[in-house]
N, C-alpha and C positions, 0 to 999 in steps of 0.2 A: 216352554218349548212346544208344548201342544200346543196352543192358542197360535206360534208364529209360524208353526208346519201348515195349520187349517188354512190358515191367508194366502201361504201361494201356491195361485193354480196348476193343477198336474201339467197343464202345456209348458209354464214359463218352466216345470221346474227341470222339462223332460229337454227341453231348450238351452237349458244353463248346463247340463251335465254333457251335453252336443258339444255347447262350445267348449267347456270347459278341454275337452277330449282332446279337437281341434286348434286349440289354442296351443295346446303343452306341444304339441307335434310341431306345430311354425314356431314356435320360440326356442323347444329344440335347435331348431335347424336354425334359426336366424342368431341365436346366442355364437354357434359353431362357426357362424360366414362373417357376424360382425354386421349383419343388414339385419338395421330395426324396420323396414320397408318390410321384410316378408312378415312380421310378426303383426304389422299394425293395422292392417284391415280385420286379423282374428281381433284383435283388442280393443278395438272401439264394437266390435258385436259383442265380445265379454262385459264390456264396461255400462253398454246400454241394457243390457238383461238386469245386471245389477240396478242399476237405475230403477226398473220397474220391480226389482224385485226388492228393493226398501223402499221405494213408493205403497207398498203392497203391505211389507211389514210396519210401518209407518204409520198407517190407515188412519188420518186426522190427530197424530197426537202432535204437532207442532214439532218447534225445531227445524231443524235440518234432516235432511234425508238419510246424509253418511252415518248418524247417529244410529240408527236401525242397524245399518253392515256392523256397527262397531260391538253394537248389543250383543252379537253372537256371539262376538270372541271376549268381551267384557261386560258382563251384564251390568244396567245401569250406566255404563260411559257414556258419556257428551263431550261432542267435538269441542264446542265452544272452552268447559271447562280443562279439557286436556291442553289446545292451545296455549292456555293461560299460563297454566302448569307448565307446559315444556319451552313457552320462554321465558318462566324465571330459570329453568334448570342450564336451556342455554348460553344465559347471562354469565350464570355463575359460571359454568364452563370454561366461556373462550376466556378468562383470565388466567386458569389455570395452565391450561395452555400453550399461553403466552408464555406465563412462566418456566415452564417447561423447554421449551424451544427459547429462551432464552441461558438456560443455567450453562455455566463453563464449563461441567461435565454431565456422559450419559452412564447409565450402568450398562454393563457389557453384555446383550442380547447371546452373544456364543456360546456362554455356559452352557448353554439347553444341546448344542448341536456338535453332533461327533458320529460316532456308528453304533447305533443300539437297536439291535438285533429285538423284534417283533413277539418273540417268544418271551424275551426280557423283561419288554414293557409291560406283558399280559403280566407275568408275574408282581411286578410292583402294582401294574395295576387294579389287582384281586387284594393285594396287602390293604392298599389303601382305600379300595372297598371296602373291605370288611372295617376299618376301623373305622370308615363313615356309621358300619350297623347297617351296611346293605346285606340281607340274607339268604347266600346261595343257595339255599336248601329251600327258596320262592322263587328264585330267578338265576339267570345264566348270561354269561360277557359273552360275547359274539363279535366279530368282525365286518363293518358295512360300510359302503363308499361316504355314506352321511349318518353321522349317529343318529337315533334316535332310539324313544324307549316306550314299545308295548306295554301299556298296562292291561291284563284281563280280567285280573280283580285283587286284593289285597294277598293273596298267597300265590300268584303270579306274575310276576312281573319282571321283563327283560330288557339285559341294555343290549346296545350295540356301541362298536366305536370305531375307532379308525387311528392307524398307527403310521409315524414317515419316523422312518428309519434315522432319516437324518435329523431329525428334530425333536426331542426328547418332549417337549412342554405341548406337543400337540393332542398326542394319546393322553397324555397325563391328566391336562385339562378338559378333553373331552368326558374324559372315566367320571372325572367330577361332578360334570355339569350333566351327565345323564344319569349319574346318581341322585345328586339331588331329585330330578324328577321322579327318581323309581325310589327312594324315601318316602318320601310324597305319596305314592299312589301305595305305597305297603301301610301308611300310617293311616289311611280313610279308614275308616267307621267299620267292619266287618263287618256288624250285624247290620245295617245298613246296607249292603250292599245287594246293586241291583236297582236299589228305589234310587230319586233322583238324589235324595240329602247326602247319599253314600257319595258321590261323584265330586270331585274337584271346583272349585266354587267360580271362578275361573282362570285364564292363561294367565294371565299376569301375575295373580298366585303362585301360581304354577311353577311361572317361568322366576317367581322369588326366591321358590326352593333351588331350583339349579344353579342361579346366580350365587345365593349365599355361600355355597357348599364350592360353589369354584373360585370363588373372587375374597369373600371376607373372612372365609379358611384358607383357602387355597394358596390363595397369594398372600398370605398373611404370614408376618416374621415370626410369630410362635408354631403355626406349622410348619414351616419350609425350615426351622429348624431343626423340628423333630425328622420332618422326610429327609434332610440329609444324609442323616444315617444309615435311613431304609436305602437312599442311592447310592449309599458308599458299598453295601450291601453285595448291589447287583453290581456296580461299574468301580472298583474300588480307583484303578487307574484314571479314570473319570472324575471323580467325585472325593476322592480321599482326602485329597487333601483342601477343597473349595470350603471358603470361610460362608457361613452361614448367611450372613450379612449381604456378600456379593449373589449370593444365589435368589434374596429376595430382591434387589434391583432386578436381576436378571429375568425375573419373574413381573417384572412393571414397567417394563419400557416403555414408554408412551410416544408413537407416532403416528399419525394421521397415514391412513391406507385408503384406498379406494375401493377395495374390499369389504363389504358389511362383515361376513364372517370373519374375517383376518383381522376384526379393527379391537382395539387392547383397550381396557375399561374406561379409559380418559374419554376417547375419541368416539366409541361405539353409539352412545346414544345421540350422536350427531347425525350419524345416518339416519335412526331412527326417526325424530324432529323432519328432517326435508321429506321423506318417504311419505311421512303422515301428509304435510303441507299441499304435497302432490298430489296426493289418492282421492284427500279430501278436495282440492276442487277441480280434480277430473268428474269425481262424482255430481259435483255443484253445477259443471257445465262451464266453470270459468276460465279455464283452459281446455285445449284440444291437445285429442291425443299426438297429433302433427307437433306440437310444442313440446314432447316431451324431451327429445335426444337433446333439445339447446339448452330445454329449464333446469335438465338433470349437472351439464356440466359448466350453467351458471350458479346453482345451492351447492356442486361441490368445490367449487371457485369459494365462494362465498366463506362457506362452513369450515372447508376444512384444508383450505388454500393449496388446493391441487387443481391440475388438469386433467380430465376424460381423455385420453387418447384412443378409445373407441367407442363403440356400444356396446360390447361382451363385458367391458369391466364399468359401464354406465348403467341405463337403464333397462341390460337387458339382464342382467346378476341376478337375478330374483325370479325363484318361479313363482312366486305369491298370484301376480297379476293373470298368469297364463292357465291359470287351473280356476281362478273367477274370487280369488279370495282378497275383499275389499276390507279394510276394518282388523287387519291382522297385527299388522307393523305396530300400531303403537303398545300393543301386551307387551311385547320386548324392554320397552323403555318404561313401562309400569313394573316388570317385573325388577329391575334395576333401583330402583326405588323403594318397595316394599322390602328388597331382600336390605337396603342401606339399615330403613328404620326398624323393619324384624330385629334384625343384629344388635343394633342398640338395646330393642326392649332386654331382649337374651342378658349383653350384657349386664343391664340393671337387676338381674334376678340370678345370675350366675357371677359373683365379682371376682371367682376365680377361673375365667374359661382364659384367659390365656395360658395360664400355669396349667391347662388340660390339655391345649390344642399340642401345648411345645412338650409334649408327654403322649402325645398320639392316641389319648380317651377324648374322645367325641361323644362317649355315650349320654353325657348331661347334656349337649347340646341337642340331640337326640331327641333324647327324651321332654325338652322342653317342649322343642317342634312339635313331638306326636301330640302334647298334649293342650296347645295353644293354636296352631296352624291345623295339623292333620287330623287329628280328630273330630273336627267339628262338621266337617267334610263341607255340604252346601247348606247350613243348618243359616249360617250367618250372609250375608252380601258380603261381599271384597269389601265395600266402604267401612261395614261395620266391624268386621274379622278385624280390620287393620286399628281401630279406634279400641276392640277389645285386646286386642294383642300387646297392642305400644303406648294404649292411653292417650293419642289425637290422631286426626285425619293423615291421610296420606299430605305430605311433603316434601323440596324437593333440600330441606336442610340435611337431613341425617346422609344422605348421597352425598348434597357438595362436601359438609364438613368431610365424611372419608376418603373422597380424592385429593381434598387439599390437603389433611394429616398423611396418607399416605404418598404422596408423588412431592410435596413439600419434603417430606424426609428423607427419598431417593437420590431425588435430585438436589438436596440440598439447597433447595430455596425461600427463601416466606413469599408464604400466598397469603 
């Protein structure tokens, strides 16, 4: 981190945090009007600061350039080897899919949606904190238009989340997925902390803990058993009488959105895949920013066999690019990955965590976490963490097999 601060110059750096400024404000406004025209003279000045500024960090090590942007947010990534990577994972995908959008029937999305009052949610959602082993007496739930979760050091650390009234699975799975992260930042190193090893090794780690904790618990048939009860609890009229069974389809719907946030575990790392595809050669210079509004809703033609009907739900959905952040997107689709094969390891060393999950103790899962993933803080690389945690390299097997065992068994079809 020192050695890649000393490389760029105070001017570029005092230039990128300009545009950076100026960009968010015209992407504002251009997201709001649906004109990528006003956004796109800031973003080829964002895009070329970038340029020189992994040219800079780069400084003769070969490669590609975008590899440097990628460094930051995953240390050690290469474009070349992530490509490789995410199109075997989209391979595996679009059959899943298929299959999916083929089966004679869906599970019923409406279970989640009815009138549940904010106050409600907070309470189931502090229940099901605490049985993740999130520790109020470090941190505190809060209310924000976009979740997310402050770490300040291992005995503080805060979530946020965001509640719709009419949609029960929204609060639900946020509380999840920014738990995971603030697990995470309570289980680093203590005495560590401060120095760099104390710190999170990187986002795709990172973003393995939140996914695990919302997707291979979460939506998992041995928890969503146990929560049943807890939501019979709060909505008995709601919830009383809903068979367990129905409420985990209800909890795996699988349909392609045009939405990265809104997109449900099938479909979500499809976004991810074209987002990369694009950044990286903008970066490259192989396409112009001018091509982006057509490319975006040709890859989502492509991917995820929809139409763009404008730019606010196309290329203008993301503030990544407007704030100058190159190299972001693909953590996301790493962290989905790490949290497949994490979950496996877990299992092989836990052969009774379902019989725990569907019992509402999470504390051996817990406690594996702290002492395989969280404790080690930056001591290990993400490559090696993941090879000491599960025993091989990151792969994108332990993900595919869990969408085809689980959406196979939803939907009722063989994959």
């Amino acid at each position: 981190d020192y050695e890649n601060a000393c490389k760029l110059p105070t001017k570029l750096v005092a230039e990128l945090t300009r545009a950076g400024t100026r960009g968010l404000t015209a992407w504002k406004q251009a997201r709001a009007e649906s004109r990528f025209e006003i956004f796109r003279p800031h973003l080829e000045t964002i895009l070329e600061l970038n340029r020189r500024k992994a040219m800079c960090l780069n400084d003769g090590k070969g490669g590609e350039i975008y590899d440097a942007l990628l460094d930051e947010f995953e240390p050690g990534a290469r474009a070349a080897q992530l490509a490789t990577l995410f199109a075997e994972l989209r391979a595996g995908l679009l059959p899943v899919l298929d299959a999916v959008r083929g089966a004679a029937e869906s599970p019923d999305a409406a279970l989640w949606r009815g009138a549940f009052a904010s106050a409600d949610q907070d309470r189931l959602g502090r229940t099901v904190l605490k049985a993740m082993g999130y520790d109020f007496a470090a941190g505190r739930l809060d209310v924000s238009t976009h979740p997310f979760t402050p770490g300040f050091n291992p005995g503080d650390v805060r979530i946020t989340t965001r509640y719709d009234e009419g949609d029960l699975k929204v609060g639900l799975y946020a509380n999840m997925h920014e738990g995971g992260h603030a697990l995470y930042e309570m289980g680093l190193p203590a005495e560590r902390d401060g120095e760099p090893a104390g710190a999170a090794v990187s986002l795709g780690i990172h973003e393995s803990q939140s996914r695990l904790w919302e997707n291979q618990v979460g939506r998992s048939r041995p928890f969503l058993a146990w929560l049943q009860g807890k939501l019979a609890e709060v909505w008995p009229d709601s919830f009383g009488g809903i068979d367990a069974r129905a409420l985990y389809g209800a909890a795996n719907v699988a349909a392609p959105s045009l939405i990265r946030i809104e997109a449900d575990e099938l479909t979500y790392n499809l976004h991810i895949i074209l987002r990369m595809e694009i950044e990286r050669a903008l970066v490259a210079g192989t396409i112009e920013v001018d091509d982006l509004p057509a490319l975006w809703r040709e890859k989502v033609r492509e991917y995820l066999d929809l139409e763009v009907p404008t730019d606010r739900e196309g290329v203008l959905q993301d503030i990544h690019w407007s704030l100058g952040i190159f190299g972001y997107f693909p953590t996301y689709a790493l962290g989905n990955l790490y949290a497949a094969q994490i979950f496996v390891g877990a299992r092989r060393q836990l052969p009774d965590l379902d019989a725990q999950m569907a019992a509402g103790e999470l504390g051996g899962l817990l406690g594996w976490l702290r002492a395989n993933v969280h404790g080690p803080g930056s001591l290990y690389p993400a490559d090696e963490l993941c090879v000491r945690v599960t025993g091989a390299p990151l792969t994108t097997e332990p993900f595919l097999d869990h969408v085809r065992a689980k959406f196979g068994d939803v939907y009722g079809v063989a994959i």
